[in-house]
MDAnalysis code that builds the backbone (N, CA, C; Angstrom):
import MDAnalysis as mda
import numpy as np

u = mda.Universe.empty(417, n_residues=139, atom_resindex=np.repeat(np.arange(139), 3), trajectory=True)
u.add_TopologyAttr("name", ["N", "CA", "C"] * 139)
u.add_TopologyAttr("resid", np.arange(1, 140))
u.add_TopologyAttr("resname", ["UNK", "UNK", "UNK", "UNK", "UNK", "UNK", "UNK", "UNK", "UNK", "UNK", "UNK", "UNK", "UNK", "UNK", "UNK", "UNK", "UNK", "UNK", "UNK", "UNK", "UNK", "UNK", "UNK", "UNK", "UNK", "UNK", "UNK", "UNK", "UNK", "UNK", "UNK", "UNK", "UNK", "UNK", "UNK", "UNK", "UNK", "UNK", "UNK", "UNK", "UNK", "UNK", "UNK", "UNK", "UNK", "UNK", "UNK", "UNK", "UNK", "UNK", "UNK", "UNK", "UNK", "UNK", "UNK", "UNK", "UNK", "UNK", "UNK", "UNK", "UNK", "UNK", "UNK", "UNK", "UNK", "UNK", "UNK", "UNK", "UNK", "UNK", "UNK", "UNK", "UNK", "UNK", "UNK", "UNK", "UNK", "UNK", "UNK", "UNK", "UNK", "UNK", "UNK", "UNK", "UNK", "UNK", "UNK", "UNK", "UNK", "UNK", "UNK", "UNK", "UNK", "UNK", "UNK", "UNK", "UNK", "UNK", "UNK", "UNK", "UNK", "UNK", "UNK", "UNK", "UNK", "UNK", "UNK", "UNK", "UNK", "UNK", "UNK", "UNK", "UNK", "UNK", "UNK", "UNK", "UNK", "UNK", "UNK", "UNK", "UNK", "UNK", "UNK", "UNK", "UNK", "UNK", "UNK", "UNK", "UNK", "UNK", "UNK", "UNK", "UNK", "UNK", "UNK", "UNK", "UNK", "UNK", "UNK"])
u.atoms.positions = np.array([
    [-82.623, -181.267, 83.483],
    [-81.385, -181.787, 84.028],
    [-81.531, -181.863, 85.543],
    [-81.192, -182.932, 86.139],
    [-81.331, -183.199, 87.535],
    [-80.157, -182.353, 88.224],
    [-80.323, -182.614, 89.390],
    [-79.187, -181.457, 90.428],
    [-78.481, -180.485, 89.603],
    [-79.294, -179.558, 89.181],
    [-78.847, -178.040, 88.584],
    [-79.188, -177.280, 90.128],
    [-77.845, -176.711, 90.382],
    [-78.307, -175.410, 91.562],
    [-77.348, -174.306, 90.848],
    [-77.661, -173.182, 91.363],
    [-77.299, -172.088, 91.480],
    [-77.347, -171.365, 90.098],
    [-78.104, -171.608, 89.355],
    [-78.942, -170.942, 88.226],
    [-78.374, -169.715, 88.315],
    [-78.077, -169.271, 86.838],
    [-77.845, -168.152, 86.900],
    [-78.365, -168.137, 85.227],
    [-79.212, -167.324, 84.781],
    [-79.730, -166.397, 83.491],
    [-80.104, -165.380, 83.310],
    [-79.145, -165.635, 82.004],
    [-78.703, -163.413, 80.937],
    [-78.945, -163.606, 80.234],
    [-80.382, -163.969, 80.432],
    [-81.343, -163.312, 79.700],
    [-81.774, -161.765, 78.904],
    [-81.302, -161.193, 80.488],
    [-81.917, -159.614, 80.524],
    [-80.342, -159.027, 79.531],
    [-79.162, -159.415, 80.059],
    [-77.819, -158.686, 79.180],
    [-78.287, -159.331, 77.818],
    [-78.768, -160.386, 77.557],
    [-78.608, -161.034, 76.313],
    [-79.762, -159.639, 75.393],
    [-81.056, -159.897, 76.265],
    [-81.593, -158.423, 75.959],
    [-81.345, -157.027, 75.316],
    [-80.500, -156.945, 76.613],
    [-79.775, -155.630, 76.490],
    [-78.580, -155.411, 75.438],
    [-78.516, -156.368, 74.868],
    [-76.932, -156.150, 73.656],
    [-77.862, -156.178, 72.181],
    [-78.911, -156.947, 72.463],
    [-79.201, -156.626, 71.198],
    [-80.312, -155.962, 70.470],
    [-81.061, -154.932, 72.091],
    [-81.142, -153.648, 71.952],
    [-80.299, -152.344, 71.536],
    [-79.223, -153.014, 72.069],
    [-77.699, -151.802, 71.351],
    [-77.311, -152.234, 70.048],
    [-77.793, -153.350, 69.604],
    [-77.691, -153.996, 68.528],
    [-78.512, -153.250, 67.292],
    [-79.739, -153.577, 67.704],
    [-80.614, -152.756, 66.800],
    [-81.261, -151.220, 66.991],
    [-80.320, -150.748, 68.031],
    [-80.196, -149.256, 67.759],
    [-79.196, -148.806, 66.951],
    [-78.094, -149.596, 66.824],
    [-76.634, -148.968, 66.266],
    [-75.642, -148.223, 66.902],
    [-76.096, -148.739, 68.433],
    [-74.709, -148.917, 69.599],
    [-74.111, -149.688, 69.258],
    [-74.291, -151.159, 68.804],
    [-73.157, -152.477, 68.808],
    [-73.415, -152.821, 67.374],
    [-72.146, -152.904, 66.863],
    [-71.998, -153.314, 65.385],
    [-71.630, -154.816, 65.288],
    [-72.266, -155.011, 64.164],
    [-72.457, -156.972, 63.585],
    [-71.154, -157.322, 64.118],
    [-69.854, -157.190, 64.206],
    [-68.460, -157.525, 64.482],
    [-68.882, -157.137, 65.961],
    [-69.159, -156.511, 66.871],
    [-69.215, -156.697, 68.223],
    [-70.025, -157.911, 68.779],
    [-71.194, -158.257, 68.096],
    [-72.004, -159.391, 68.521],
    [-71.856, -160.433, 67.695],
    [-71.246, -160.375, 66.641],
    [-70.687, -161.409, 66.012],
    [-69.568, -162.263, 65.933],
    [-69.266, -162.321, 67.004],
    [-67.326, -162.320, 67.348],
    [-67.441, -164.255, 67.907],
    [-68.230, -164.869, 67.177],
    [-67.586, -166.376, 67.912],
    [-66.557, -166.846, 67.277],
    [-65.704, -167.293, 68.259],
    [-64.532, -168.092, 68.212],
    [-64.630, -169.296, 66.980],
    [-63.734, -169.745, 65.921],
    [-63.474, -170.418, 65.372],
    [-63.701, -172.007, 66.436],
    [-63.336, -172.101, 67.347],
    [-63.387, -173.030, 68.057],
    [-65.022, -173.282, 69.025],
    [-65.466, -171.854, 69.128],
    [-66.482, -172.364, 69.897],
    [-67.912, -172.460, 68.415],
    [-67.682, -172.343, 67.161],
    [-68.413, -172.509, 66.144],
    [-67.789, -173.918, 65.845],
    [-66.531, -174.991, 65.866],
    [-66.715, -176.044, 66.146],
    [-67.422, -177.015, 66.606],
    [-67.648, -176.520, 68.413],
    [-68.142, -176.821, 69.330],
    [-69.745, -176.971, 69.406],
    [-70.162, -176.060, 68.390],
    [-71.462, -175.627, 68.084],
    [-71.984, -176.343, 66.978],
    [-71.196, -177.006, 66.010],
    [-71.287, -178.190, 65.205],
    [-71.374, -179.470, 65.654],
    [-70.536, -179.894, 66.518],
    [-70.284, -181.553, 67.055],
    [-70.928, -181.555, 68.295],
    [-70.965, -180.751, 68.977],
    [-71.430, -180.941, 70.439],
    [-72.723, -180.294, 70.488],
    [-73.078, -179.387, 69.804],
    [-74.395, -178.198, 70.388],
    [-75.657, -178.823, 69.837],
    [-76.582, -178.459, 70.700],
    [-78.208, -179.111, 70.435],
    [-78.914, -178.292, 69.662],
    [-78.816, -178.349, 68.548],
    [-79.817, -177.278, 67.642],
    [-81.093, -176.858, 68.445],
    [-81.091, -175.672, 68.219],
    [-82.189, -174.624, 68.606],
    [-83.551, -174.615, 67.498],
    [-84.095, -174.325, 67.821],
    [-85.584, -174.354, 66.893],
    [-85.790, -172.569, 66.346],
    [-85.196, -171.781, 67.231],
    [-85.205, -170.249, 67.618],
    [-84.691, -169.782, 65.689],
    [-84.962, -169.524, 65.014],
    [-83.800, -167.880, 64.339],
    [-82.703, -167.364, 65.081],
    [-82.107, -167.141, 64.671],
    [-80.878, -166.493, 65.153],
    [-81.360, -164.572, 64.917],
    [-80.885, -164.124, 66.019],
    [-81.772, -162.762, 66.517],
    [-81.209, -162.092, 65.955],
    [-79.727, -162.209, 65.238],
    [-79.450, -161.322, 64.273],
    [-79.352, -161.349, 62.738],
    [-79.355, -162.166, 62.421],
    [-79.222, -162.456, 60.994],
    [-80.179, -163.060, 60.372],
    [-81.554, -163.942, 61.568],
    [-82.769, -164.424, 61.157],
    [-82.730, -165.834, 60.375],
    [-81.390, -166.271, 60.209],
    [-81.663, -167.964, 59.898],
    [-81.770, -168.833, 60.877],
    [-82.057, -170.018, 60.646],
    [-82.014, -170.901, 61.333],
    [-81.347, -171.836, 61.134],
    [-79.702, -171.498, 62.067],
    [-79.075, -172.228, 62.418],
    [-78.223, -172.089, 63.895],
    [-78.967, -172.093, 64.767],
    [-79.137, -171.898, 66.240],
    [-78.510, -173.116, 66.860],
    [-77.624, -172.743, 67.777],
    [-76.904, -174.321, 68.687],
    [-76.812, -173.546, 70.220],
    [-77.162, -174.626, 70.944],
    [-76.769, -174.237, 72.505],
    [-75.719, -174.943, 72.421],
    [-74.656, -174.776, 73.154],
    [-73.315, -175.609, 73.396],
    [-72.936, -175.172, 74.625],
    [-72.945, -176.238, 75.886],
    [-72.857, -176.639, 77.503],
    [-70.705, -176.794, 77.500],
    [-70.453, -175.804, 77.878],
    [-69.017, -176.225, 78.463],
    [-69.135, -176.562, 79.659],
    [-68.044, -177.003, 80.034],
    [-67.716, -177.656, 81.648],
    [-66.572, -177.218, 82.130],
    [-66.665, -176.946, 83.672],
    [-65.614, -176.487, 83.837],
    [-65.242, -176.588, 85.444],
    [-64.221, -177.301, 86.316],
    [-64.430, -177.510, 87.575],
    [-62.680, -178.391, 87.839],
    [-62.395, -177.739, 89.027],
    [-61.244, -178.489, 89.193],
    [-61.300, -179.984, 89.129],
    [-62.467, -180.714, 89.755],
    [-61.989, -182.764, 89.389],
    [-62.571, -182.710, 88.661],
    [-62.595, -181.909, 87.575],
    [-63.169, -182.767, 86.043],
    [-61.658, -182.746, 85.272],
    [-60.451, -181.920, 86.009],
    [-59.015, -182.805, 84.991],
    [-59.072, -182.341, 83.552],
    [-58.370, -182.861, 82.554],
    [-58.651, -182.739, 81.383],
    [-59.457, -182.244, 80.849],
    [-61.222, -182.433, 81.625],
    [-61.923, -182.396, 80.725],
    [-62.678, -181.029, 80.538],
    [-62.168, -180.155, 81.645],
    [-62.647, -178.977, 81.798],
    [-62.001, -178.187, 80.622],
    [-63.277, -177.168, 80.673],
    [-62.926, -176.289, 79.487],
    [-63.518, -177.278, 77.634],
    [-64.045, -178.383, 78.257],
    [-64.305, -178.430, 76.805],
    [-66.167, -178.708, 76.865],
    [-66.232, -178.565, 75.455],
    [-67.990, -178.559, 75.099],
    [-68.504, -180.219, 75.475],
    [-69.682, -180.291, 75.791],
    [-70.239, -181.287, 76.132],
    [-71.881, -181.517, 75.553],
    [-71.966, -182.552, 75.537],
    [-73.412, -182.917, 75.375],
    [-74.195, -182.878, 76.132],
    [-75.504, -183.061, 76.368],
    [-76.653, -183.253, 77.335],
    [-76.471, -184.464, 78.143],
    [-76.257, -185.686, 77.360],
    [-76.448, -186.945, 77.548],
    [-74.766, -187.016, 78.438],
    [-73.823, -186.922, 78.188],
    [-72.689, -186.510, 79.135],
    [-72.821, -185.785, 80.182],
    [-73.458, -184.712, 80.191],
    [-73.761, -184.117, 81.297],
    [-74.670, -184.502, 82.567],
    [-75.325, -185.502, 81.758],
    [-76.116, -186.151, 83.106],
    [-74.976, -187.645, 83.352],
    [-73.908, -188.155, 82.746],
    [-73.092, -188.952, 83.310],
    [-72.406, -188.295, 83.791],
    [-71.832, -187.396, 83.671],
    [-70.887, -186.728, 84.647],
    [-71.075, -185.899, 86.175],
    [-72.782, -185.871, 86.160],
    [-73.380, -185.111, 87.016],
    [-73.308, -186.347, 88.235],
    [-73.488, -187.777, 87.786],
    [-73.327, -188.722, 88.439],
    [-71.933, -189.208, 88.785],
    [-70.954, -188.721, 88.390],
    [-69.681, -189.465, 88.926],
    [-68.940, -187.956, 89.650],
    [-69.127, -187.045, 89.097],
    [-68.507, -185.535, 90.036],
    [-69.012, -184.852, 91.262],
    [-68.215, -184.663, 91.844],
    [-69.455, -183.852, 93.291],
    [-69.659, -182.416, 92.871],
    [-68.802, -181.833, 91.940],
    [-69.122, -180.184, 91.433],
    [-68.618, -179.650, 90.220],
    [-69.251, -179.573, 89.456],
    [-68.409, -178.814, 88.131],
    [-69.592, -177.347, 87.854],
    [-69.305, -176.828, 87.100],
    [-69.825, -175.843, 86.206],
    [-70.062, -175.673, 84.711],
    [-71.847, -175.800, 84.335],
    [-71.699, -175.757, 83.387],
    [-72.092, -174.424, 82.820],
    [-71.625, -174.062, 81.785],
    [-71.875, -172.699, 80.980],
    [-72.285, -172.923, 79.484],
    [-73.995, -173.300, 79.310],
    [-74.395, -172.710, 77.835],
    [-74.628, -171.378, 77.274],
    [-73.464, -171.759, 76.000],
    [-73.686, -170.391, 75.158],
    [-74.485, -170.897, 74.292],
    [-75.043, -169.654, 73.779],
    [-76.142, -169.790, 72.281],
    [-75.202, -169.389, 71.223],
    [-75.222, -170.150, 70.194],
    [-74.364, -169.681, 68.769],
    [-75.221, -170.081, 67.348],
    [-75.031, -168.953, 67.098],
    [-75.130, -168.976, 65.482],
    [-74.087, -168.936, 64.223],
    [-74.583, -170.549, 63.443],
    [-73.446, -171.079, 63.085],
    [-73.004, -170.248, 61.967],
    [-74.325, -169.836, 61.422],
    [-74.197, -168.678, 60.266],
    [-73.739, -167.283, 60.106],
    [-73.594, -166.777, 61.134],
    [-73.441, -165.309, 61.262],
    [-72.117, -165.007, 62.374],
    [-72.126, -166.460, 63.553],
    [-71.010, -166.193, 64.550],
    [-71.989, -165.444, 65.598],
    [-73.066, -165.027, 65.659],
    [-73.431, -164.694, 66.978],
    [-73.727, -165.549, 68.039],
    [-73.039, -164.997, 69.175],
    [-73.018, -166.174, 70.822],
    [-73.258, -164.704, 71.464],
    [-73.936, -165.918, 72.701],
    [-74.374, -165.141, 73.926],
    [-74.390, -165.878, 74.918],
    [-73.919, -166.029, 76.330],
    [-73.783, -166.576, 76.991],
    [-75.057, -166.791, 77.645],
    [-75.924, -168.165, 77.837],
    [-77.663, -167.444, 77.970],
    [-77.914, -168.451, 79.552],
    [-77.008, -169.115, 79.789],
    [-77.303, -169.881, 81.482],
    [-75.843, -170.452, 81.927],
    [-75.920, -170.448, 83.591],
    [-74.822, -171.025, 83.561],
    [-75.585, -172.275, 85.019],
    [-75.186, -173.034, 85.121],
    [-75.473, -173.759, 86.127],
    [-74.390, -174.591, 86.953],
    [-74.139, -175.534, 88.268],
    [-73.581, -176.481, 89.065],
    [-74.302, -177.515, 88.954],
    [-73.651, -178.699, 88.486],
    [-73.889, -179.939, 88.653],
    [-73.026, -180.937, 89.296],
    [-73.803, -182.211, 89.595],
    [-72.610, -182.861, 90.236],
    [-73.410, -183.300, 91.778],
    [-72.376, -184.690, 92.399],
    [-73.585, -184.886, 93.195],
    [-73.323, -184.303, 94.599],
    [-72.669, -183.467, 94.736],
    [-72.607, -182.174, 95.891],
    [-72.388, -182.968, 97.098],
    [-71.224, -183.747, 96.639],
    [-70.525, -184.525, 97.950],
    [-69.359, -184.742, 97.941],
    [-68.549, -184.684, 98.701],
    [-67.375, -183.779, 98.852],
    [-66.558, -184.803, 98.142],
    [-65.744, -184.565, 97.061],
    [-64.662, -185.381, 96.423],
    [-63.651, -186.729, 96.829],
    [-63.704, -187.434, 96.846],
    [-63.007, -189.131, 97.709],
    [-61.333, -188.627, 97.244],
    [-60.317, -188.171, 98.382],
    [-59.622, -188.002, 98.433],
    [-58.443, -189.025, 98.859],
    [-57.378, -189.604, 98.302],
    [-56.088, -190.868, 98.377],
    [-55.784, -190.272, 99.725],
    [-55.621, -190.747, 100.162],
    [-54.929, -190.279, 101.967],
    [-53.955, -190.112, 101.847],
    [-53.395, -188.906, 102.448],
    [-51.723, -188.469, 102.461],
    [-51.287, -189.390, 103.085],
    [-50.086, -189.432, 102.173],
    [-48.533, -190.436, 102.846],
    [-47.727, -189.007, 102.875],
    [-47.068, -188.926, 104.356],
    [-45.907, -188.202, 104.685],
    [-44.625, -188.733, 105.107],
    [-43.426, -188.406, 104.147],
    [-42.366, -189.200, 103.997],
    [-41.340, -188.564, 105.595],
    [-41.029, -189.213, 105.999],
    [-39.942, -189.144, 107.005],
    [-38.633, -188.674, 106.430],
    [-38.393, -187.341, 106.056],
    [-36.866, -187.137, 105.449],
    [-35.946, -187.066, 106.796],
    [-36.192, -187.204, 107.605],
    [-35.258, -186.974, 108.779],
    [-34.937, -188.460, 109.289],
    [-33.337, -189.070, 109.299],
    [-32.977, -189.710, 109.865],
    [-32.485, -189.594, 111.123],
    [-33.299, -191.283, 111.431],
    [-32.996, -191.273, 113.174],
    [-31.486, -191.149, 113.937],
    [-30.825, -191.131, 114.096],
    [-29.273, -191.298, 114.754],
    [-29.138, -193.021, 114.656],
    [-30.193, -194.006, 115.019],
    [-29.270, -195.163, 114.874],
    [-29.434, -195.784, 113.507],
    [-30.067, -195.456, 111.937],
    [-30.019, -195.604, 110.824],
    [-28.846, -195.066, 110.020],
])
């Protein structure tokens, strides 16, 4: 993906949970907790994974990219594609995207990158109109 800055991967927490996972610190309902909606999201929008799923060992693995940024309007907060994400990277100066990993079978997600896209130029703003509420004395 072109103009990705400010990378961020949890990796190492993604690690670390399911080391507590398979010690029997974190139970299947603690790492298994995806949202009805973001297992939607993980159907229509998410790019199948090639991976097993790290807890339950099938393969049915989805990355799913939300978006999220004040001039994206409406559209923030919902799941997106790859192929959207590089049109939108071209018409926005900044959003945020956040892929989770989900498994469609079991409900396990993990939040595994988050990145900024967008073409990092400052938003085309309508020029203020300021209304005159004060009348003159000869109106």
């Amino acid at each position: 993906m072109q103009n990705q800055r400010q990378v961020v991967d949890y990796a190492l927490q993604r690690r670390a949970l399911l080391a507590e996972f398979r010690t029997g610190r974190a139970s299947t309902m603690d790492v298994c907790d995806a949202t009805p909606q973001l297992l939607q999201a993980a159907k229509f929008h998410g790019v199948p994974d090639d991976d097993a799923c790290p807890v339950c060992g099938k393969p049915a693995m989805a990355q799913v990219s939300w978006v999220f940024g004040d001039e994206l309007k409406h559209a923030a907060g919902s799941a997106r594609k790859p192929d959207e994400l590089e049109r939108m990277a071209s018409l926005f100066a900044e959003f945020t995207v956040y892929v989770v990993e989900v498994c469609r079978a079991c409900a396990w997600n993990h939040l595994v990158l988050s990145y900024v896209l967008g073409t990092a130029e400052a938003p085309e703003r309508a020029p203020r109109t300021t209304r005159n509420t004060r009348r003159t004395a000869g109106q």
